[in-house]
C-alpha positions as CSV (number, residue, x, y, z in Angstrom):
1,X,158.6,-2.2,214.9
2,X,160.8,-3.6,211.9
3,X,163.0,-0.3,210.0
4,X,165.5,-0.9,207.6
5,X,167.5,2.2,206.4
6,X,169.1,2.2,203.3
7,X,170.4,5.1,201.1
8,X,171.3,4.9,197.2
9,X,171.9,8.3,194.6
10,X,171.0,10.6,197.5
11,X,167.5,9.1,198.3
12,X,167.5,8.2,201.6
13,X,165.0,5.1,202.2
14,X,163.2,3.7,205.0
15,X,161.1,0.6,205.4
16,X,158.8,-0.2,208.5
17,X,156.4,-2.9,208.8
18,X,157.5,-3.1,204.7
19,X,156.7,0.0,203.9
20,X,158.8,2.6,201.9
21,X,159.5,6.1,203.0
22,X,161.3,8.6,201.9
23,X,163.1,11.7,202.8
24,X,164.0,14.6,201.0
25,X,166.4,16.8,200.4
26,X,167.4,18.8,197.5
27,X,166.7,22.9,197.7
28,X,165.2,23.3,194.9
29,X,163.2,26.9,194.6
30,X,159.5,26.7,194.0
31,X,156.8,24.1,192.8
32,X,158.7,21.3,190.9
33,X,161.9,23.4,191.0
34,X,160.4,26.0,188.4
35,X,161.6,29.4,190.5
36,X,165.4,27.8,190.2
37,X,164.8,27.6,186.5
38,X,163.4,31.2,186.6
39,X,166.8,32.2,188.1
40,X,168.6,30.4,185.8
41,X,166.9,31.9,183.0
42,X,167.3,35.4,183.9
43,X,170.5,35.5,186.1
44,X,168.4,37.3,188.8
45,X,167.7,36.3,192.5
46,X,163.6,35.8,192.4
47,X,161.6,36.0,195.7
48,X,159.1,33.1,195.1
49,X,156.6,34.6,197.5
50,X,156.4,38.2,194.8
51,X,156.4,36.0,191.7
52,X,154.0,33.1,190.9
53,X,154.2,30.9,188.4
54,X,151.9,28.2,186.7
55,X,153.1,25.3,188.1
56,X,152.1,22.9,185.3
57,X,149.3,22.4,182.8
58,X,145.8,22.9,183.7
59,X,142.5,21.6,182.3
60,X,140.5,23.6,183.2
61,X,139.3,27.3,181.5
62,X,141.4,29.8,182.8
63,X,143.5,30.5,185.8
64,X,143.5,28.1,189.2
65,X,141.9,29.1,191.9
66,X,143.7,28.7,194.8
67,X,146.8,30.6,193.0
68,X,144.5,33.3,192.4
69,X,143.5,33.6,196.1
70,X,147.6,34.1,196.7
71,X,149.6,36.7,197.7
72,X,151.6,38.1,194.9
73,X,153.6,40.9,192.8
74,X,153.2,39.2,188.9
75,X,151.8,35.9,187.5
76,X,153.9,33.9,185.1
77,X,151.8,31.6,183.0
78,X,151.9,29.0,180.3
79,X,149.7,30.4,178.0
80,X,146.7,33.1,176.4
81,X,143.7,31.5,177.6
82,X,145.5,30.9,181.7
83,X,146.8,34.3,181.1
84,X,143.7,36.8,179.5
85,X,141.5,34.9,182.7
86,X,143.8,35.7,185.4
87,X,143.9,39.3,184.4
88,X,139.9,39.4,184.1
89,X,140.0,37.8,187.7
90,X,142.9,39.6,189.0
91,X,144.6,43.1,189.4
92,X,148.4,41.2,189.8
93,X,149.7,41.5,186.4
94,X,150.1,38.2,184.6
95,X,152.1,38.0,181.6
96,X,153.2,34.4,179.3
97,X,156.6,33.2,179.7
98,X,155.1,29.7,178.8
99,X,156.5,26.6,180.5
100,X,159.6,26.5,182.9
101,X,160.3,23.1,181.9
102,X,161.1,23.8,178.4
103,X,163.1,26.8,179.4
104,X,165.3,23.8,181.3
105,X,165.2,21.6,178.3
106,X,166.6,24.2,175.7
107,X,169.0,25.9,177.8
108,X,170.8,22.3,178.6
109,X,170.3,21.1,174.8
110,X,167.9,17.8,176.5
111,X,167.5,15.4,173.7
112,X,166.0,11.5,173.3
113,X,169.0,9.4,173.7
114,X,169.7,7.7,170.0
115,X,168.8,4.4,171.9
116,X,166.0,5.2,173.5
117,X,163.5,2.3,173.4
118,X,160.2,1.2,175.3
119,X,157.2,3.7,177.0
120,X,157.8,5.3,180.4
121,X,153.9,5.3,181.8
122,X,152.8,8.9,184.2
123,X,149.7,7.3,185.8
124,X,147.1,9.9,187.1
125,X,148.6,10.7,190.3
126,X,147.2,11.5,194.0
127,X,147.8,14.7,195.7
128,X,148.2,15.7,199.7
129,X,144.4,16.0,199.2
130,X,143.1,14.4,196.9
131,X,143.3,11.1,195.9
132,X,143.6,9.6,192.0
133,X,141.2,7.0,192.3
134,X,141.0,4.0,188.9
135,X,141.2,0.0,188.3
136,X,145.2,-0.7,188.4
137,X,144.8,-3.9,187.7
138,X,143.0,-3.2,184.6
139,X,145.7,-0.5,183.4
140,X,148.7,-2.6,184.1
141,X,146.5,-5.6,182.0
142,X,146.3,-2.5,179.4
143,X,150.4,-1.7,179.4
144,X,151.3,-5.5,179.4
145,X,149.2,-5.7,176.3
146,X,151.1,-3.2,173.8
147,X,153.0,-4.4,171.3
148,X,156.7,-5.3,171.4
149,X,157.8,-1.6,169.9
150,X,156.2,-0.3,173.0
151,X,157.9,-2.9,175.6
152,X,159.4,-2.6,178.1
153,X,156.9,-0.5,179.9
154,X,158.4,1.7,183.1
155,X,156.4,3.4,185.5
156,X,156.9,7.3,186.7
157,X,155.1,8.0,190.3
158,X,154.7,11.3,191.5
159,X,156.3,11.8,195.2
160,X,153.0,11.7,196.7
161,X,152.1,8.2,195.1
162,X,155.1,6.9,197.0
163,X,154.7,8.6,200.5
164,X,150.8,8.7,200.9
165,X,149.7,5.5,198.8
166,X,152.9,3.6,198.7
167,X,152.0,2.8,194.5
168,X,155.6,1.8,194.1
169,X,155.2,-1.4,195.7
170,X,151.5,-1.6,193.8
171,X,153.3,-1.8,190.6
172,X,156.5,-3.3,191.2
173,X,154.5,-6.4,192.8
174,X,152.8,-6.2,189.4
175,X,155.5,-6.7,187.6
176,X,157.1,-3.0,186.6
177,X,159.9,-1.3,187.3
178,X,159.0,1.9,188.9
179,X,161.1,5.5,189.2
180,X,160.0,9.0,190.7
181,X,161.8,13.0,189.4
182,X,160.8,13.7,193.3
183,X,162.8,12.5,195.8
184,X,166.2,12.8,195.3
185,X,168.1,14.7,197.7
186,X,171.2,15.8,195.4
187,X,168.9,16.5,191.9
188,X,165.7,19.0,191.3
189,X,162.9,17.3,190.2
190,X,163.3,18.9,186.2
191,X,167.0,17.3,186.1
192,X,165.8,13.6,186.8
193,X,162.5,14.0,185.0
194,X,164.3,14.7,181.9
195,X,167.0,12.4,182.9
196,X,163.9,9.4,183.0
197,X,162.4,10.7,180.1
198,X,165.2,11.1,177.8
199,X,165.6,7.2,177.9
200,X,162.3,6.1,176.4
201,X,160.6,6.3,172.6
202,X,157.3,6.9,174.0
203,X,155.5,8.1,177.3
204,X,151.6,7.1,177.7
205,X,149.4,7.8,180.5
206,X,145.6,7.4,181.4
207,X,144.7,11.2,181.3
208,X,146.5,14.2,180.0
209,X,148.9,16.3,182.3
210,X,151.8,18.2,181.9
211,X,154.2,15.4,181.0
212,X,152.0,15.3,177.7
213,X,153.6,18.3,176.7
214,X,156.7,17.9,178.2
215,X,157.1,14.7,176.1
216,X,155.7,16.5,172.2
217,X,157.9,19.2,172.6
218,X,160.8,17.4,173.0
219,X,159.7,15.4,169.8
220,X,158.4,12.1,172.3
221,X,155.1,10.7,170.8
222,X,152.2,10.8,173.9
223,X,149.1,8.4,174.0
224,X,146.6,7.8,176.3
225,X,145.9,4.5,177.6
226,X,144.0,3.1,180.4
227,X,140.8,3.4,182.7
228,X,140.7,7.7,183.1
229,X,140.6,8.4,187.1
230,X,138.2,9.9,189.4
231,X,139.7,12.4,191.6
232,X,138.7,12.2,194.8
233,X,138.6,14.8,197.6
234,X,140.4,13.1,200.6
235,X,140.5,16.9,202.7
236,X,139.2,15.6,206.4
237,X,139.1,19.2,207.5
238,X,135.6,19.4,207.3
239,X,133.8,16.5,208.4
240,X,130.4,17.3,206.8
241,X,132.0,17.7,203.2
242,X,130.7,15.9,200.6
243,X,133.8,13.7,199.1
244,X,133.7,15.1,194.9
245,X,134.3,13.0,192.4
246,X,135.5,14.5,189.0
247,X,137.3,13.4,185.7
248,X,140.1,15.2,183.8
249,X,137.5,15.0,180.9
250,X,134.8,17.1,183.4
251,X,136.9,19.7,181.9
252,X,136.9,21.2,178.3
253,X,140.4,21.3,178.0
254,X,141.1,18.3,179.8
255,X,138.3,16.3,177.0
256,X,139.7,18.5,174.3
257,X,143.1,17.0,175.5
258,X,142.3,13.7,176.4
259,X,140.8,13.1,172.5
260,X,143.6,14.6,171.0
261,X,145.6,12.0,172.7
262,X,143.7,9.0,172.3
263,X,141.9,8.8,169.1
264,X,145.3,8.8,166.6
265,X,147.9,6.1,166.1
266,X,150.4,5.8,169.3
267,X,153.2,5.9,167.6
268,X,153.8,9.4,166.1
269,X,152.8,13.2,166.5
270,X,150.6,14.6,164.7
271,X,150.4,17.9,163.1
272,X,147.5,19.1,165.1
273,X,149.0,17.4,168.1
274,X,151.9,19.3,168.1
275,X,149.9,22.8,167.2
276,X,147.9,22.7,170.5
277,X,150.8,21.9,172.6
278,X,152.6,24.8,171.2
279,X,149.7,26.9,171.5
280,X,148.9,25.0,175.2
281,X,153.0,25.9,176.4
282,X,152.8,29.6,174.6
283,X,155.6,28.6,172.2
284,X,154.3,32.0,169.6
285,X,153.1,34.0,172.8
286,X,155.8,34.1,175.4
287,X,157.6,37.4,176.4
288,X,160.8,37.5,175.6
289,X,164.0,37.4,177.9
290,X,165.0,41.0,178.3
291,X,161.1,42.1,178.5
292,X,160.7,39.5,181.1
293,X,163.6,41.2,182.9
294,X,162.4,44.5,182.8
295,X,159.0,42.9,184.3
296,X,160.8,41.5,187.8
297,X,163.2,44.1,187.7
298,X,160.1,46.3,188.4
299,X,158.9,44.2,191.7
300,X,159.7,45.7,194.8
């Protein structure tokens, strides 16, 4: 068996039979980081196991599931509609403190680099379970195609892309260069996703995620582009389990989403754009700092 070790920026790689590992290594707190920012925000120690928090942007009516099912003192969420379900679903207390990554953003004064050019791409990504399932070929054909203002196109994997599906090498054979905001061992995942994002006029994908709103708020036009994926349920614990095939736009806010971001001209924001991510990230519904202190001040 053929390994190669190599190490670069604190991303420690490994190639056997040509295949490319990683390892990581960074202690960030939480999903994504977002309990460090949490801390950061309020100057308090938080115990991730009393306080949960929305780890991104969901598509789907109200609160998720499996965070419901959970173990916890308070729910932090994005916005109203995740909010008013988990509190109909749930005797924690949830209250909106909106998105952690903008919290980041604003309190590090994050802003598009005056040269910024070209699209970084977020292709519908693969979990440990489930597996993000559309024609490559046919979106790469798709990225290649955009005009010169859009050129060049990079492409952001999620960690699990890299480990479980190896996509960087799908790509980069393909002719992109490829980077990843998850496996660094030195920075949290919200430091190098801003760092990556920051560089580019405009970010595209092939469905709606949290990068969509991410990208608006910081003033990044968002566009939707490409074949929309199937997820599919890769979970072997069951045998007998019927494999489920779904689609972002399954959803109504995923279809609300996914039109909002396909239908208007690629290069700008629209006014109703921007309202529903504002409304989507609780921009006019979030708590404010000292209540949200008195709130986990209160959890014993």
């Amino acid at each position: 068996m053929f390994i190669k070790r190599e190490q670069s920026c604190g991303v420690v790689k490994y190639k056997i039979f040509g295949k490319t590992i990683f390892k990581q290594g960074n202690k960030q707190k939480g999903p994504y980081g977002m309990h460090s920012i949490l801390e950061a925000y309020t100057g308090m120690k938080i115990n991730r196991k009393k306080v949960r928090l929305q780890h991104g942007w969901s598509p789907l009516d109200g609160a998720f599931p499996n965070d419901l099912k959970k173990k916890t003192k308070v729910a932090l969420a994005w916005n109203k509609r995740y909010c008013n379900d988990w509190n109909k679903k749930s005797d924690v207390p949830c209250y909106i403190w909106g998105s952690p990554f903008i919290y980041y953003r604003k309190m590090n004064n994050i802003v598009q680099d005056a040269a910024a050019k070209g699209t970084i791409a977020y292709p519908s990504h693969s979990t440990a379970t489930t597996e993000a399932r559309f024609d490559i070929d046919d979106y790469c054909a798709q990225l290649k195609a955009l005009p010169d203002e859009f050129q060049p196109v990079t492409i952001s994997l999620h960690p699990m892309d890299i480990e479980l599906y190896h996509m960087d090498e799908e790509y980069e054979k393909r002719g992109f260069k490829t980077v990843c905001a998850g496996l660094d061992m030195k920075k949290p995942f919200y430091e190098l996703f801003y760092d990556n994002l920051k560089k580019y006029k405009y970010s595209t994908s092939n469905e709606p995620g949290s990068y969509t709103f991410y990208s608006v708020e910081m003033g990044i036009p968002f566009f939707i582009l490409g074949p929309v994926a199937s997820s599919c349920d890769t979970n072997k614990a069951e045998e007998n389990r019927e494999q489920r095939n779904t689609k972002i736009t399954d959803y109504q806010y995923g279809q609300i989403a996914y039109d909002l971001f396909s239908k208007f001209p690629k290069g700008i924001i629209t006014e109703e754009q921007r309202n529903f991510v504002l409304s989507e990230t609780g921009a006019n519904d979030c708590v404010s700092k000292d209540e949200l202190i008195k709130i986990l001040e209160k959890i014993k």
